[in-house]
C-alpha positions in Angstrom: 0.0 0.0 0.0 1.9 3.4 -1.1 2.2 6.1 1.5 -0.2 9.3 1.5 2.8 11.4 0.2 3.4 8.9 -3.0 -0.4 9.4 -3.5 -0.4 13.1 -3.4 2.7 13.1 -5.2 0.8 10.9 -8.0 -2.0 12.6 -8.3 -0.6 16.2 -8.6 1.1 15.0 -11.5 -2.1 13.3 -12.9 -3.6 16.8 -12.4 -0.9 18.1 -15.2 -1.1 15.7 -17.4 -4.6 15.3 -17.9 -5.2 19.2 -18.1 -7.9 19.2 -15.3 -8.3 21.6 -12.3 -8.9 20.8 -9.0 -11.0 23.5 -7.2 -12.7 24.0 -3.8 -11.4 23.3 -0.5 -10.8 19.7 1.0 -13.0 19.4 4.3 -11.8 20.4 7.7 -13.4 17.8 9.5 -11.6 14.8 10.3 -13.6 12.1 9.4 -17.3 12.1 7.8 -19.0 11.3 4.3 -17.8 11.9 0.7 -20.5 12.3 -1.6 -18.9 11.6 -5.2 -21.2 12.6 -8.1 -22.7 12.9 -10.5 -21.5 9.6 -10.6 -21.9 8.9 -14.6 -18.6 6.5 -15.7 -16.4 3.7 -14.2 -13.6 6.7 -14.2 -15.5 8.2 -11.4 -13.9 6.0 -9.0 -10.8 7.2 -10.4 -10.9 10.5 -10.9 -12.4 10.4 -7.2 -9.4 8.5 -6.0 -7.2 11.4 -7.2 -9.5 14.1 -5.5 -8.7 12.3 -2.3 -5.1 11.4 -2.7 -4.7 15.1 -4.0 -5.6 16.5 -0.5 -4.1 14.3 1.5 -7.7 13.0 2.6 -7.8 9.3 3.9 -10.2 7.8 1.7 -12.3 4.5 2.6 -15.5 2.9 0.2 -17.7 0.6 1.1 -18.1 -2.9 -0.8 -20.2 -5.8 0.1 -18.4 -8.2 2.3 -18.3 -11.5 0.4 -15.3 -10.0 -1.6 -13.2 -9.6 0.5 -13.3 -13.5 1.1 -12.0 -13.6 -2.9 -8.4 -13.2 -3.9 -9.6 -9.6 -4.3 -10.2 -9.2 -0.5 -5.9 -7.8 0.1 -6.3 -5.8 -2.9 -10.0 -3.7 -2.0 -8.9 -3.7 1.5 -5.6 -2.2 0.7 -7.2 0.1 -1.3 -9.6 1.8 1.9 -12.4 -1.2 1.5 -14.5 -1.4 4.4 -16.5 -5.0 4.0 -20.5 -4.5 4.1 -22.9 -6.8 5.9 -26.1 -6.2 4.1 -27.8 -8.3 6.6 -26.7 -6.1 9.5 -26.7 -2.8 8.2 -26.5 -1.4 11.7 -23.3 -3.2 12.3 -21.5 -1.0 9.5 -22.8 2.2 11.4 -21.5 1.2 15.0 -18.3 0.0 13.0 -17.8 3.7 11.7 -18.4 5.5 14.9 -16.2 3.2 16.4 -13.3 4.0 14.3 -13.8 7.2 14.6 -13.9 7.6 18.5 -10.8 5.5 18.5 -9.3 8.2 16.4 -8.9 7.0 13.0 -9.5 9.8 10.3 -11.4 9.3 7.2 -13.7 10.0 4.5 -16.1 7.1 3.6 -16.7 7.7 -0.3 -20.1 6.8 -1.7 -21.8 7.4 -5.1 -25.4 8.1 -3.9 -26.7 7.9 -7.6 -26.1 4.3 -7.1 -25.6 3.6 -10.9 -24.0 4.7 -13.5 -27.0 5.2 -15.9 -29.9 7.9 -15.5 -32.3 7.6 -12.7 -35.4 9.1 -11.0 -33.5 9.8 -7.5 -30.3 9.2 -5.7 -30.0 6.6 -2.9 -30.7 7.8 0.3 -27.8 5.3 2.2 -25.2 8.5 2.3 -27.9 10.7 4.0 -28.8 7.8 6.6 -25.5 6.5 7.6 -24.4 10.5 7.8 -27.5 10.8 10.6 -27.2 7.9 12.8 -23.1 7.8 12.8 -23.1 11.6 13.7 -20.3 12.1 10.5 -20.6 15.2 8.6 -21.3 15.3 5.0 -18.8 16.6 2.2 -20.0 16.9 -1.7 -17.2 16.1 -4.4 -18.2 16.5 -8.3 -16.3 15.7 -11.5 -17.8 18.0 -14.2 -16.1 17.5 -18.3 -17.8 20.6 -19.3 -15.4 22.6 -17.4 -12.9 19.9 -17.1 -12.5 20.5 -13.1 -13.5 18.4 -10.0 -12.9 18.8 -6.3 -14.7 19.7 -3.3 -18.1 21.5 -2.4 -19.5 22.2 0.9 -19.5 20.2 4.3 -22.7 20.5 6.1 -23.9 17.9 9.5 -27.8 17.0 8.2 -30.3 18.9 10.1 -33.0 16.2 10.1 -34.9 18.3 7.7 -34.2 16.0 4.9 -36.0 18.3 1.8 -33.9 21.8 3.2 -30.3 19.4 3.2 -31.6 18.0 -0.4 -32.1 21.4 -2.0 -28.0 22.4 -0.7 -27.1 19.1 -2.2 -29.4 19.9 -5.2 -27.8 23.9 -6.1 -24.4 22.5 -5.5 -24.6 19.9 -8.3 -27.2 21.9 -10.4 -24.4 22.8 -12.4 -22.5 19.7 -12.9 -22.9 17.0 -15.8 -20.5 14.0 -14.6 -18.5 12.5 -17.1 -21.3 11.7 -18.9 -24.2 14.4 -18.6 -26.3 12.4 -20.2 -26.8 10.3 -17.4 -26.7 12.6 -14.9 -29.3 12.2 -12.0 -31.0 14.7 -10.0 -29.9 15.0 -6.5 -33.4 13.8 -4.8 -34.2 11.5 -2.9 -37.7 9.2 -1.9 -38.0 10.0 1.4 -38.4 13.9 0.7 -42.2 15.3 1.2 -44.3 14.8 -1.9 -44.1 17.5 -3.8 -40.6 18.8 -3.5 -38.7 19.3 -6.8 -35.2 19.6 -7.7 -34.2 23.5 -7.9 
């Protein structure tokens, strides 16, 4: 596993070569949730990745816990992989807040669209695990148009899940993924009837 300065190192020089530009401000806080959208390509992941590694941000992902049992397992888990029980969902939040009152800083990095193709609403997963683990949430974006990605806000949700949405919702207004076309609004199910993307 390469050291946090290799990384930074790396991806600074991926920012040249490639001609993009980072922007926006990596989060203060020390650990909480990374929103990466629109999440429209496998280079997502990627270009995500280099966000992190750019900042010097500890990055973790979540992946469903059956692969790290595969010769896989040392490569995802050397890579941030945190293994998934989808039976226990509550395990993975007392697992987090654990880490995180032990000390441990990171940013758990999840793309709430959920798919790579156009969809009616985002998952709500980032939102839930933000609430009941206490962990702030941070939005990141990849946009071709402009050729830029990076950081936006970092807010704590305020239980009023349509006001949070609408942030969420003027941040990424403005940004098309790698692929706009399948670009998803930030919204989720379990906001009032009625509410509509700004």
């Amino acid at each position: 596993m390469t050291s946090m300065p290799v990384r930074r190192t790396f991806a600074r020089g991926l920012w040249r070569i490639t001609g993009w530009t980072f922007v926006g401000e990596p989060p203060t806080e020390p650990a909480g949730i990374l929103v990466g959208a629109p999440h429209t390509s496998n280079w997502d992941f990627v270009v995500m990745l280099a966000i992190t590694w750019r900042s010097g941000i500890h990055a973790r992902f979540l992946a469903k816990k059956s692969l790290f049992a595969t010769p896989l397992g040392f490569l995802t888990r050397g890579m941030g992989g945190i293994p998934v029980d989808r039976g226990n969902p509550g395990g993975l939040v007392a697992e987090l807040t654990a880490r995180v009152a032990s000390g441990e800083q990171f940013f758990v990095v999840i793309a709430a669209e959920g798919t790579r193709s156009r969809g009616e609403f985002w998952k709500s997963g980032f939102y839930r695990l933000a609430v009941d683990s206490g962990l702030p949430i941070s939005l990141g974006f990849v946009d071709r148009s402009t050729r830029t990605a990076g950081f936006g806000p970092t807010f704590r949700p305020s239980g009023d899940v349509a006001a949070d949405m609408d942030l969420v919702r003027a941040f990424y207004a403005d940004k098309g993924g790698i692929h706009s076309r399948n670009r998803t609004e930030a919204r989720l199910r379990e906001e009032p009837s009625g509410t509509e993307p700004t």
